[in-house]
NUBA-5585 format. One line per field, with one value per atom (N, C-alpha, C): residue number from 1; atom name; z, y, x. Coordinates in nm, 2 decimals, padded with zeros to 4 digits, always signed. Layout:
marke = c(NUM, ...)
drenmi = c(CA, ...)
pz = c(Z, ...)
py = c(Y, ...)
px = c(X, ...)
This chain:
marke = c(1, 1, 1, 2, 2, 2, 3, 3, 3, 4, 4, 4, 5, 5, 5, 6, 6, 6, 7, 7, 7, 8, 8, 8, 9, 9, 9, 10, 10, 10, 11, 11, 11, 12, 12, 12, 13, 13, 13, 14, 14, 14, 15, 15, 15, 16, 16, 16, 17, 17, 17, 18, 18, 18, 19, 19, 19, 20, 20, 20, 21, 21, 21, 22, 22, 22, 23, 23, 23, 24, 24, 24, 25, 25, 25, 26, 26, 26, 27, 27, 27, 28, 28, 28, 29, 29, 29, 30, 30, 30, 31, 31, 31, 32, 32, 32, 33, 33, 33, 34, 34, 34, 35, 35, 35, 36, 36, 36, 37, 37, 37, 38, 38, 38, 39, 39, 39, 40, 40, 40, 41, 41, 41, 42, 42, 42, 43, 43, 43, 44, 44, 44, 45, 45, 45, 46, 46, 46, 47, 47, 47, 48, 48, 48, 49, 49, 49, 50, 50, 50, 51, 51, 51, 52, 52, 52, 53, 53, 53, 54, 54, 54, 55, 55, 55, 56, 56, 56, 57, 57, 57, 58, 58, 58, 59, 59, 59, 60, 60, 60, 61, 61, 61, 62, 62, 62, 63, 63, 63, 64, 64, 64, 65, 65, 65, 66, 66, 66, 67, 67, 67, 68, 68, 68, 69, 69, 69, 70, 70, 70, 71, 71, 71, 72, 72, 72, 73, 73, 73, 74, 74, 74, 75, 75, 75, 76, 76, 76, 77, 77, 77, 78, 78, 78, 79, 79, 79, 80, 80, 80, 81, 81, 81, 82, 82, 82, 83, 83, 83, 84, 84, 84, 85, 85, 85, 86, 86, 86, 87, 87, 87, 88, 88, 88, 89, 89, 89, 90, 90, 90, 91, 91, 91, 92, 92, 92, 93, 93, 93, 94, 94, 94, 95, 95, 95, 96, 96, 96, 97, 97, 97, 98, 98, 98, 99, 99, 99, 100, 100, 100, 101, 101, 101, 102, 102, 102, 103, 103, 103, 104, 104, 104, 105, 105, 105, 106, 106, 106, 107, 107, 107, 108, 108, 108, 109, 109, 109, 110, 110, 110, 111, 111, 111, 112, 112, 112, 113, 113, 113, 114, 114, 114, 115, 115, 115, 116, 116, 116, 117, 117, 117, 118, 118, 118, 119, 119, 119, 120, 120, 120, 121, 121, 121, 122, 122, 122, 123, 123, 123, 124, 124, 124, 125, 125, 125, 126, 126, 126, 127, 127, 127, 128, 128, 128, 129, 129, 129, 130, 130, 130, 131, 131, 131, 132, 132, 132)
drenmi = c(N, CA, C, N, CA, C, N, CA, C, N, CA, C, N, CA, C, N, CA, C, N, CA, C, N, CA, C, N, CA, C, N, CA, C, N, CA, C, N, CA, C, N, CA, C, N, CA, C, N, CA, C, N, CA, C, N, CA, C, N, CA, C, N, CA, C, N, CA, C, N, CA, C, N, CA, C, N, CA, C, N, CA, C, N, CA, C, N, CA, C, N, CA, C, N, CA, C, N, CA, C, N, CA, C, N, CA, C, N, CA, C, N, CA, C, N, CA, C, N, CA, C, N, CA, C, N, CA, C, N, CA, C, N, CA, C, N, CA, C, N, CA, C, N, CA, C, N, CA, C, N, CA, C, N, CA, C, N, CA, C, N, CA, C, N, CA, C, N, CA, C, N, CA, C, N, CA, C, N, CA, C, N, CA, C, N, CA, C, N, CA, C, N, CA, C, N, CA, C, N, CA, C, N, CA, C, N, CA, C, N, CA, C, N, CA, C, N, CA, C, N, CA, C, N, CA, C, N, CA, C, N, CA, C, N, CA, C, N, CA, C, N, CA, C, N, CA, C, N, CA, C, N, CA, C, N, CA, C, N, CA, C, N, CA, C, N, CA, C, N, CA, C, N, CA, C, N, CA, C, N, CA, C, N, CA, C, N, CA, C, N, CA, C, N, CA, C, N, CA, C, N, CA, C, N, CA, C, N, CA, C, N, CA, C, N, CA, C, N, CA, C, N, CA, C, N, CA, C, N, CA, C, N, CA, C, N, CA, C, N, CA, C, N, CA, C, N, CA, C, N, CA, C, N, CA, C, N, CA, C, N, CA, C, N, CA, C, N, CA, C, N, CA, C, N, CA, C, N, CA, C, N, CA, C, N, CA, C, N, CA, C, N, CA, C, N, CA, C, N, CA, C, N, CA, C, N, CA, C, N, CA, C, N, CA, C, N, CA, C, N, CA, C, N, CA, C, N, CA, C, N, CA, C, N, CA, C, N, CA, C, N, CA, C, N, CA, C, N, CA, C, N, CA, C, N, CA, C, N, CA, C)
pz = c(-00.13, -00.07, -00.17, -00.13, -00.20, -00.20, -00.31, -00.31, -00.36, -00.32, -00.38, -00.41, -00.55, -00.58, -00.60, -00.54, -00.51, -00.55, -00.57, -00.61, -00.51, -00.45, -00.36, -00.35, -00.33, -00.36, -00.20, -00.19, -00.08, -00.07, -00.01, -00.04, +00.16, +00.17, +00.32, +00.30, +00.43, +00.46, +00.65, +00.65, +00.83, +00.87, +00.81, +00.85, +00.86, +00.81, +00.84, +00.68, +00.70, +00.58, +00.56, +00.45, +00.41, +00.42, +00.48, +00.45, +00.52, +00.41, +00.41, +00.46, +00.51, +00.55, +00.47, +00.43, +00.39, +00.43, +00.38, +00.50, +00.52, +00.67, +00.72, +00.71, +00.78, +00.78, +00.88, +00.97, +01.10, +01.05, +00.99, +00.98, +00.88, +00.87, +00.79, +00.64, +00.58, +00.45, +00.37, +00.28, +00.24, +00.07, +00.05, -00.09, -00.23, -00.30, -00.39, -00.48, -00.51, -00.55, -00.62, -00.72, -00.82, -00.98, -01.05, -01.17, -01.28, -01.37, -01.46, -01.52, -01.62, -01.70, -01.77, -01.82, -01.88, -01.89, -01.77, -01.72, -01.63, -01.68, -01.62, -01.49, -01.42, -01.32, -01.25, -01.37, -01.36, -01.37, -01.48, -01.55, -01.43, -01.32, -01.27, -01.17, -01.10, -01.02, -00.99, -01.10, -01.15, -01.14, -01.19, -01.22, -01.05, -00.97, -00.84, -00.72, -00.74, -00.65, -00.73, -00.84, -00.89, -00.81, -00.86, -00.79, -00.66, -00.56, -00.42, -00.36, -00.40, -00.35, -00.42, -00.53, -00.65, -00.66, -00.65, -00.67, -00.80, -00.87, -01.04, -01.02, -01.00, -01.03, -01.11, -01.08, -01.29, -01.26, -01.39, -01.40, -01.46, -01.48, -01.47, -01.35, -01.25, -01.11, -01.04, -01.10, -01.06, -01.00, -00.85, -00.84, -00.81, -00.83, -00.75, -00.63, -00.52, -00.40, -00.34, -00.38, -00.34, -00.35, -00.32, -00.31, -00.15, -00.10, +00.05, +00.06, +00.12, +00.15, +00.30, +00.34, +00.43, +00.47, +00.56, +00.56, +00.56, +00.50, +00.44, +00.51, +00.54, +00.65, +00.66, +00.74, +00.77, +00.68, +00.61, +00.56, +00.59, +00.58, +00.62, +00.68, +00.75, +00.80, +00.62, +00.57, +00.45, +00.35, +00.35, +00.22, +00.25, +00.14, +00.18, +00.09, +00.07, +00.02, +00.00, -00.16, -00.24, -00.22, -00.20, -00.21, -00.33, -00.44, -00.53, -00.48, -00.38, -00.38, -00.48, -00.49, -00.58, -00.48, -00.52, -00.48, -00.57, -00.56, -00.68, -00.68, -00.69, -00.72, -00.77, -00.64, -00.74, -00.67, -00.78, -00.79, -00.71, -00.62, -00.54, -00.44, -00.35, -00.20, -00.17, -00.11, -00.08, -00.05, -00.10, -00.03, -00.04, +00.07, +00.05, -00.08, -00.16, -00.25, -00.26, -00.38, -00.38, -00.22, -00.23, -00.10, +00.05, +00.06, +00.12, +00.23, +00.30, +00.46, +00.55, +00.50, +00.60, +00.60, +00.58, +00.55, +00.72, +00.70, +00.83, +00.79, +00.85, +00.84, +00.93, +00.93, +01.04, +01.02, +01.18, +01.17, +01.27, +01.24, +01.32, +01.46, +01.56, +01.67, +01.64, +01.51, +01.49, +01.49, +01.51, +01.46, +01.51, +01.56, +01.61, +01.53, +01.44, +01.34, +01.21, +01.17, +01.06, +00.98, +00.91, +00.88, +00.87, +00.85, +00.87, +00.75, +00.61, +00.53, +00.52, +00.54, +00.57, +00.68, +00.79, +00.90, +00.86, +00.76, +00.71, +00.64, +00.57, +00.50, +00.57, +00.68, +00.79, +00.84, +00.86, +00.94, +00.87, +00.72, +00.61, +00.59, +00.63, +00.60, +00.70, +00.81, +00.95, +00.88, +00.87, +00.88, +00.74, +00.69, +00.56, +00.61, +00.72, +00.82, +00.74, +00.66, +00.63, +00.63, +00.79, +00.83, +01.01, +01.10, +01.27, +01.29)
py = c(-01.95, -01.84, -01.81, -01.77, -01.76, -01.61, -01.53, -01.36, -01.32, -01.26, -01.20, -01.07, -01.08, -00.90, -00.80, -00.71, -00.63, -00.47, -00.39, -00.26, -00.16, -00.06, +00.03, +00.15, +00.21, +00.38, +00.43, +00.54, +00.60, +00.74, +00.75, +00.93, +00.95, +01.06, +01.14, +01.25, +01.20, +01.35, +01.38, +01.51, +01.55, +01.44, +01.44, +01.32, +01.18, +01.14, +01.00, +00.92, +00.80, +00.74, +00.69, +00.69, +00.60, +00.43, +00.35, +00.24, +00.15, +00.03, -00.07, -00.15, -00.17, -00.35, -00.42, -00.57, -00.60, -00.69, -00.71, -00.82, -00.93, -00.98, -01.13, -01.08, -00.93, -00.95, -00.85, -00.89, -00.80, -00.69, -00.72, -00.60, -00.54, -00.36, -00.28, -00.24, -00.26, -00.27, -00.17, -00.13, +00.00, -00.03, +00.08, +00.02, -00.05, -00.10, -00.14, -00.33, -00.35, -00.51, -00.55, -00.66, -00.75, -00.69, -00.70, -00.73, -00.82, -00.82, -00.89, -00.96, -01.04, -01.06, -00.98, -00.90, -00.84, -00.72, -00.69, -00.51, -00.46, -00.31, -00.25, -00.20, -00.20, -00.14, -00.05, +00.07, +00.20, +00.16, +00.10, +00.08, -00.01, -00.13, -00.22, -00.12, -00.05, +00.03, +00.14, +00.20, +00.30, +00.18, +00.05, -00.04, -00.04, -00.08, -00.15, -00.03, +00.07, +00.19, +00.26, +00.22, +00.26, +00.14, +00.05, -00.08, -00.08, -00.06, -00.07, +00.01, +00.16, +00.27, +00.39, +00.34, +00.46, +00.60, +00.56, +00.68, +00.66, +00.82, +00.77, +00.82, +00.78, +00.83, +00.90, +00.99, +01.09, +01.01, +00.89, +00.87, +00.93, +01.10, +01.16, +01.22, +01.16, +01.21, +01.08, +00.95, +00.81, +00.91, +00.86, +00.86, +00.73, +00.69, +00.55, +00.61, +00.55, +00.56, +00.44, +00.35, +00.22, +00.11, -00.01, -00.15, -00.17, -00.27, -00.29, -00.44, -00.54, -00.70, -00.68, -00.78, -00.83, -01.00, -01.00, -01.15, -01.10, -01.20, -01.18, -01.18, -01.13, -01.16, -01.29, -01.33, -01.44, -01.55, -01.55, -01.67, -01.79, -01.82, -02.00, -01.85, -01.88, -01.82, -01.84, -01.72, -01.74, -01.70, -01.66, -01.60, -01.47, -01.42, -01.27, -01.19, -01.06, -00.97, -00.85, -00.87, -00.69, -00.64, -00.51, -00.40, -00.27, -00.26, -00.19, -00.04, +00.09, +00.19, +00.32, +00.36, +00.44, +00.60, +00.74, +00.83, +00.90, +00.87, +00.97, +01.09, +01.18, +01.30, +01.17, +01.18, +01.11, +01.21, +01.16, +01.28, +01.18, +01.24, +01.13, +01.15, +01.12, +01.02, +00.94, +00.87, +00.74, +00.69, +00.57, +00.50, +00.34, +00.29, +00.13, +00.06, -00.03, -00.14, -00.21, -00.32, -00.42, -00.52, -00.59, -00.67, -00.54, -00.43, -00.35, -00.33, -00.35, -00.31, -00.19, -00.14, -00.05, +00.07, +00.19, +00.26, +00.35, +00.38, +00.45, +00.56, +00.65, +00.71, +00.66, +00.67, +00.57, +00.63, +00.58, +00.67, +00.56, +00.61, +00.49, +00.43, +00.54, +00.52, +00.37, +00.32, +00.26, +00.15, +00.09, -00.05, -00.14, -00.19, -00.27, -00.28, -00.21, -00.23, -00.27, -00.26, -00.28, -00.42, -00.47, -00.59, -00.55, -00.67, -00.64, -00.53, -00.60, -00.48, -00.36, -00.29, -00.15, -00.14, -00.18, -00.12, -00.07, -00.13, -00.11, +00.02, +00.01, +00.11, +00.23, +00.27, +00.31, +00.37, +00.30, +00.34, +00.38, +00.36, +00.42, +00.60, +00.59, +00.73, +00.82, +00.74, +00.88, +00.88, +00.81, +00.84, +00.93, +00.96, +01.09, +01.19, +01.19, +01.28, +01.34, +01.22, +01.24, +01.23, +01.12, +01.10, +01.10, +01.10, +01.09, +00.94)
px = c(+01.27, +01.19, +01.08, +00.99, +00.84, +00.83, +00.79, +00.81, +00.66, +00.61, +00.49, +00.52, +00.46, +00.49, +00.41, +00.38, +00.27, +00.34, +00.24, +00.24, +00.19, +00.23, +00.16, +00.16, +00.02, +00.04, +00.07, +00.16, +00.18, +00.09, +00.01, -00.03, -00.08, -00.01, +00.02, -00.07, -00.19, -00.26, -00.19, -00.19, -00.18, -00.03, +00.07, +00.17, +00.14, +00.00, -00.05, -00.09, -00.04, +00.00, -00.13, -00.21, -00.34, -00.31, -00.38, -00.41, -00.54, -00.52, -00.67, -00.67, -00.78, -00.79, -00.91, -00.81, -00.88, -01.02, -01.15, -01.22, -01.19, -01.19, -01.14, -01.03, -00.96, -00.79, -00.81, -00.71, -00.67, -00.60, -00.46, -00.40, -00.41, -00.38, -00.35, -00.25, -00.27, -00.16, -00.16, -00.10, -00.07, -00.17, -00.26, -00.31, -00.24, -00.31, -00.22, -00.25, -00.17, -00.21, -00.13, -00.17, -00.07, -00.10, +00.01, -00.03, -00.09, -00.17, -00.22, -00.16, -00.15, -00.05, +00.02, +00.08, +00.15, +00.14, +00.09, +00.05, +00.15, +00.18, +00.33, +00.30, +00.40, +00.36, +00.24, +00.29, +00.17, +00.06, +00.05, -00.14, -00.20, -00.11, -00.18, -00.20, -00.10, -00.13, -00.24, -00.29, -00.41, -00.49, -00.51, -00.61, -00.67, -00.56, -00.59, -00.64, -00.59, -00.65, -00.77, -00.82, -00.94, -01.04, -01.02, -01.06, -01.12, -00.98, -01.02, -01.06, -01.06, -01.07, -01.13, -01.19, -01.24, -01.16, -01.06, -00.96, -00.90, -00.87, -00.82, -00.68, -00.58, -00.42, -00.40, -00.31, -00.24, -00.13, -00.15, -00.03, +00.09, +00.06, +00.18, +00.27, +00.20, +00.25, +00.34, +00.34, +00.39, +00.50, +00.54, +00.71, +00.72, +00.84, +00.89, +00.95, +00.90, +00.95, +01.07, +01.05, +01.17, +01.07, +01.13, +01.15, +01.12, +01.06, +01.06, +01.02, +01.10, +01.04, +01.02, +00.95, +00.90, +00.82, +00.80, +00.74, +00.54, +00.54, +00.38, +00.31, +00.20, +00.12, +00.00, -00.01, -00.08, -00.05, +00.15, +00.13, +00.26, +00.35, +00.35, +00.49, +00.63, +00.75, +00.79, +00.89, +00.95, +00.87, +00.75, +00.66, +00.70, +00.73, +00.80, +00.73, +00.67, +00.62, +00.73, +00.73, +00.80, +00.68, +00.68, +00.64, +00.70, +00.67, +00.67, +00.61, +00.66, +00.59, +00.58, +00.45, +00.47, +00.41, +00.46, +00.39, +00.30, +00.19, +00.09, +00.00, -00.06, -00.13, -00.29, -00.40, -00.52, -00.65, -00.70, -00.88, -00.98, -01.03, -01.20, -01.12, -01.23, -01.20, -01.19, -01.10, -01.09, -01.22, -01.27, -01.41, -01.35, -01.38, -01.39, -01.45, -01.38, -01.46, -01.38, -01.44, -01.39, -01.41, -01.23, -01.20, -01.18, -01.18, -01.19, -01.28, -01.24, -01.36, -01.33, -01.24, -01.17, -01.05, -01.07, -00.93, -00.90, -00.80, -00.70, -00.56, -00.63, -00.46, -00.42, -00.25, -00.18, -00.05, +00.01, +00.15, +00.19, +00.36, +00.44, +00.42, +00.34, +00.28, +00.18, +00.11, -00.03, +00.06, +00.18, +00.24, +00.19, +00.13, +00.03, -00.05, -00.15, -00.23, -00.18, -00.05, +00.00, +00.11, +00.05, +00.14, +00.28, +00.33, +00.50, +00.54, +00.50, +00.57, +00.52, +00.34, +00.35, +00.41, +00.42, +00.52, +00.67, +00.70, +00.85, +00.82, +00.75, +00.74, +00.72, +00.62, +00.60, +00.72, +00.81, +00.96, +00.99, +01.00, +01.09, +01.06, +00.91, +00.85, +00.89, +00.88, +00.94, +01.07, +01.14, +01.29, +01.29, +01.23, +01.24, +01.15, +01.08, +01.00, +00.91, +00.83, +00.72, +00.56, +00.62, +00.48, +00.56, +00.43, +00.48, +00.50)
């Protein structure tokens, strides 16, 4: 089995979960990305939401939220995606950059817009009834 490991910020406005799309990609995914070589979780994760979204994280606000696999999107049956979630406190507005074409608040009702592993994540959040 093939795992990709990715990092993701969770942050809830109005019950609805932030996420991006990226360009040339249908579905919705929760922000976030990979690490560098030998970059910890936090620092890649501040790296990659400044990046995509010019948002600056306090990384004194990191929570870990959980662990979540799924099957990857748009890649072979068996490429499975970790999801590393984090919950953070960050300063700006979200704006599109980078590989970014697109943000959405989104709630469990949007599953159709969302790849398999934010959908999981998605379900995980109603069921702590923190998003619709």
């Amino acid at each position: 089995m093939t795992q990709i490991d990715k990092l993701a910020w969770l942050t809830i406005q109005e019950r609805r979960l932030l996420c991006v799309r990226s360009h040339g990609k249908q579905r919705f995914y929760i922000p976030g990305g990979k690490r560098d070589p030998g970059e910890s979780d936090e620092a890649a994760l501040l790296r990659e939401i400044t990046e995509e979204l010019t948002v600056q994280l306090s990384p004194a606000s990191l929570r870990l939220a959980g662990d979540f696999r799924a099957q990857a999107d748009g890649k072979a049956d068996g490429v499975m995606v970790r999801l590393r979630c984090f919950f953070a406190d960050g300063q700006g507005s979200p704006t599109p950059a980078a590989e970014i074409a697109e943000l959405a608040w989104l709630g469990s009702a949007d599953e159709d817009r969302l790849s398999a592993p934010a959908l999981l994540v998605v379900m995980w959040l109603r069921e702590q009834n923190l998003i619709d």
